[in-house]
N, C-alpha and C positions, 0 to 999 in steps of 0.2 A: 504494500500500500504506500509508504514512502515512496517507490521510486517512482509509481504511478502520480503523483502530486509534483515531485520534484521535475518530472518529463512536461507536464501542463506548465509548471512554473518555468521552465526552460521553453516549451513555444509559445508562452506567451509574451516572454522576452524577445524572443525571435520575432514575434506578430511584428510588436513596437517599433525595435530596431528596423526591420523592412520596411513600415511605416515612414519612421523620421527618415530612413535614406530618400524613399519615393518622394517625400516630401522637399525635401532639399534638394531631390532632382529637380525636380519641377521648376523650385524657385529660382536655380540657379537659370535654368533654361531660357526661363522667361526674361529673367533679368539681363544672359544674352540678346533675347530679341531685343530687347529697348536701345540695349547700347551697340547695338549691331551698326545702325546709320552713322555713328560715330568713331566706329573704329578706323574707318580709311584718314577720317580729320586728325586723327591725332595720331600715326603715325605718323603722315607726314609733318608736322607739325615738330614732331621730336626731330625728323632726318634736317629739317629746315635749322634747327635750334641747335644742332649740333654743326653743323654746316656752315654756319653763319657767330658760330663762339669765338675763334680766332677772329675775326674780324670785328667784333665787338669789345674781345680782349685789346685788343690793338689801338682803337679810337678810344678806349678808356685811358690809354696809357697816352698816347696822344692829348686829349683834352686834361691831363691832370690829375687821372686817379677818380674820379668821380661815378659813386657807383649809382645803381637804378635809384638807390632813396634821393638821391637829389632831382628827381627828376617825376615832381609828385602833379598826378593828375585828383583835383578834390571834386567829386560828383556827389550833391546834394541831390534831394528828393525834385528841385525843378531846374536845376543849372547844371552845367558841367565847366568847370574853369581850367583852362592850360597853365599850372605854375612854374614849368619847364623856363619860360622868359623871366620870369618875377626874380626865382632864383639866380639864374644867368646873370641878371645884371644887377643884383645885391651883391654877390659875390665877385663883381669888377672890382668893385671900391675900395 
């Protein structure tokens, strides 16, 4: 009689377990389709951003060491303001 109990307690762990995997299949699946339209964007985006480091590295070092924080875009709820010049020419002075 124990091993009869202990077998039901063993498929029905088994039930579970095949449950959460189907389920996890699913979601994963799914969550493939959505970001499916986006995966061509973003590698190229990476081959682009890689491609174009040396030459970013290089006008850094040109312009003075100046990394992306200086170069702040402030977008409120109804404007968007280029601080790109503000900064630029604070910093002539």
């Amino acid at each position: 009689m124990n091993t009869l109990v202990e077998r039901e307690e063993k498929v029905k762990v088994a039930i579970e377990i095949a449950i959460k995997v189907g389920l996890l299949a699913l979601i994963l699946y799914i969550t493939y389709l959505i970001a499916k339209p986006f995966i061509g964007i973003v590698v190229w985006g990476i081959i682009i951003a890689v491609a174009l480091s040396p030459v970013i590295n290089s006008l850094e070092k040109r312009f003075g060491n100046r990394k992306k924080s200086d170069y702040r875009v402030y977008c409120s709820r109804y404007r968007c303001i280029d601080y790109t010049n503000i900064y630029a020419f604070r910093k002539s002075y």
